[in-house]
C-alpha positions in Angstrom: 14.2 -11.1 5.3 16.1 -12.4 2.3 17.1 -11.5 -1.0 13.8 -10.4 -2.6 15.0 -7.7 -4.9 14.3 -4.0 -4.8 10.5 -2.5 -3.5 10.1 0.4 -5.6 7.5 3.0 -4.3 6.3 5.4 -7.0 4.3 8.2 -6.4 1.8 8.5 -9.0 -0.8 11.2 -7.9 -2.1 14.6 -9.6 -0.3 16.8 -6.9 3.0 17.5 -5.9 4.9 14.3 -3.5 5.7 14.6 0.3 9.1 13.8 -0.3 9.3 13.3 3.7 6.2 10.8 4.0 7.5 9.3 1.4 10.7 9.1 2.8 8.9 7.4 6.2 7.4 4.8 3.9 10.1 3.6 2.7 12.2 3.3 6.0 9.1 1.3 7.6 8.8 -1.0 4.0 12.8 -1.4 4.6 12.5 -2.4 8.5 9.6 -4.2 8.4 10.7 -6.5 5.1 14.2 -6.5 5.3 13.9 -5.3 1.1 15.9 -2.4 -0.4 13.2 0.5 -1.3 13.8 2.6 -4.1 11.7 5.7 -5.0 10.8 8.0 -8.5 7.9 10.0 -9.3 6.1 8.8 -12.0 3.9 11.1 -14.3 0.6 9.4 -14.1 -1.8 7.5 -13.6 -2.2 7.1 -17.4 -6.3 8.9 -18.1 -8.0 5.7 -19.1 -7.8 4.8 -15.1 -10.6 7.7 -14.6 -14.2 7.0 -14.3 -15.8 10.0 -15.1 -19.6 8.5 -13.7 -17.6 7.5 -10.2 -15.6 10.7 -10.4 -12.6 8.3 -9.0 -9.8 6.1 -10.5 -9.8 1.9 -11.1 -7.8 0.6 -9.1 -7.2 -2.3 -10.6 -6.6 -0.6 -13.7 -3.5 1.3 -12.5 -2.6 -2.1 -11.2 -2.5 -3.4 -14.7 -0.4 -0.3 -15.3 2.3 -0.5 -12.7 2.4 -4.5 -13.6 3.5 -3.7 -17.1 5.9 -0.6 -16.2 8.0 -3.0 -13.8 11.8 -2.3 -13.9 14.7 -5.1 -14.0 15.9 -5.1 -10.1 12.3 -4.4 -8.7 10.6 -7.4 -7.2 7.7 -5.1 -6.2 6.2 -2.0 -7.2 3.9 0.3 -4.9 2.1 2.9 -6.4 1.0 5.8 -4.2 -1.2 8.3 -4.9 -3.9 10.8 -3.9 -6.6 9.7 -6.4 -10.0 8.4 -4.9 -10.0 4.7 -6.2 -12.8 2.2 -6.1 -13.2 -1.1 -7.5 -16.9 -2.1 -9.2 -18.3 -3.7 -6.2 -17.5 -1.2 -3.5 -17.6 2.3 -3.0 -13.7 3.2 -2.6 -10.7 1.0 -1.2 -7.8 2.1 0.3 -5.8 -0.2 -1.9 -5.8 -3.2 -4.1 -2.8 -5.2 -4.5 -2.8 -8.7 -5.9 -2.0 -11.9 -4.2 1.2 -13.0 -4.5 2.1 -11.1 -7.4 4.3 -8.0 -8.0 1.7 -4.9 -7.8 0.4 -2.9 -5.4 -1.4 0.4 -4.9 -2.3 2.7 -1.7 -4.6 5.6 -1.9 -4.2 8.4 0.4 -7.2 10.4 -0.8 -9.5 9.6 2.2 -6.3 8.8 4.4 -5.9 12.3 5.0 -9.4 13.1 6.9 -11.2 13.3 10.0 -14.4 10.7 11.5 -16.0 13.8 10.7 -14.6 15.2 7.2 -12.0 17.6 8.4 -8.3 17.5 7.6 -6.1 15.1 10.3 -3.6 15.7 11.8 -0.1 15.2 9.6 1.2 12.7 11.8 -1.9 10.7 12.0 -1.9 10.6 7.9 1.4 9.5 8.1 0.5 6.3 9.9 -2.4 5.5 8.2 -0.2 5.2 4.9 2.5 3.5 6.5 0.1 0.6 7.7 -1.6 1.0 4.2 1.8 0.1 2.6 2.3 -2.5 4.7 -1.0 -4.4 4.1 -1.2 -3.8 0.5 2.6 -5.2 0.3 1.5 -7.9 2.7 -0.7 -9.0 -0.4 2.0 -9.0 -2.7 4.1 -11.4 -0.4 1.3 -13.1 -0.3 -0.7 -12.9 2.9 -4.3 -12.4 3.0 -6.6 -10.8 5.2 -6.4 -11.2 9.1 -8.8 -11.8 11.7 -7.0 -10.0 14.2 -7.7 -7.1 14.8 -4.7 -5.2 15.3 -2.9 -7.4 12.5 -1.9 -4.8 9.8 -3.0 -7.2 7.7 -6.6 -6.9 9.2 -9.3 -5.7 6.7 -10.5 -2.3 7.3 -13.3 -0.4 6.5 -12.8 3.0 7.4 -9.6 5.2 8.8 -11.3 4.4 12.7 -10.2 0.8 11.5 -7.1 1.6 10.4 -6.5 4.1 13.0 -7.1 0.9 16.0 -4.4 -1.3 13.9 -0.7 -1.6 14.6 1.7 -0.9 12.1 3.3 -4.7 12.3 2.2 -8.2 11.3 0.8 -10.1 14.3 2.8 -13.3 15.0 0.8 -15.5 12.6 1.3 -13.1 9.4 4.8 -12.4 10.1 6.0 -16.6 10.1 3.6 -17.0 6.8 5.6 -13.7 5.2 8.7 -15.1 6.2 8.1 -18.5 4.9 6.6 -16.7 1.8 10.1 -14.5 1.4 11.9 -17.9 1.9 13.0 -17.9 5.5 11.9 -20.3 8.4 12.2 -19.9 11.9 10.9 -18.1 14.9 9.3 -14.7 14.1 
């Protein structure tokens, strides 16, 4: 989808990466945008991201962070980790990203779990961060939430949510990304 510069995906959590979820991330952020990916681990997030009283991490904090740790060459950044983040007004997200703008974070602390609390299945984590990814880098180019359903860019509320969405923009989103990226024509 154009010449947009370099996505870089850094993995910023407490444990040890998946060097081969990562490596699915970045070949669905490469099909699906049309971007080069690049990838490091990164040895953070820096402390004063914790909130000791939540027991979880700002997320809009380590957005602040990422913004001003942006390489030359990346036109995005997409911090992944597997912190529990929340932002003041609700009890966790998922991910924050901002509108438009370079930054972009995906948590895959509740990814990883069951309706009912247990561990899911690898594959089905793997999805949820995929279409995670997506949406949160959907922000970046500038889309906001979606009312369909399936959209990726659909706002969801729990992994049942994000488990019923598709891994793709729905027609709508992807003609508004590519106008955002700086192409017209025919999804």
């Amino acid at each position: 989808m154009g010449e947009q510069g370099v996505i870089l995906l850094e993995w910023i959590g407490g444990h040890a990466e998946d060097t081969a979820l990562l490596a699915r991330v970045r070949k669905a952020i490469e099909t699906t945008f049309g971007v080069p990916t690049a990838s490091r681990t990164v040895n953070g997030p820096p402390e004063d991201t914790w909130d000791p009283r939540r027991g979880q991490r700002s997320s809009t904090k380590i957005l602040r962070w990422l913004l001003g740790r942006l390489p030359p060459g990346a036109a995005k950044v997409i911090g992944i980790t597997d912190a529990d983040l929340f932002i003041p007004v609700l009890t966790f997200v998922f991910g924050e990203a901002q509108v438009g703008g370079p930054a972009a974070v995906v948590s895959m602390a509740r990814l990883g779990l069951t309706y009912d609390g247990r561990a899911a299945p690898a594959e089905q984590v793997a999805a949820r961060v995929i279409k995670e990814c997506l949406h949160e880098l959907g922000h970046t180019f500038g889309l906001v939430h979606c009312s369909d359903p399936g959209c990726v860019m659909s706002r969801c509320n729990s992994v049942f949510e994000i488990d019923g969405k598709r891994a793709s923009f729905c027609r709508g989103c992807r003609q508004r990304l590519r106008i955002s990226m700086g192409e017209r024509g025919e999804p």
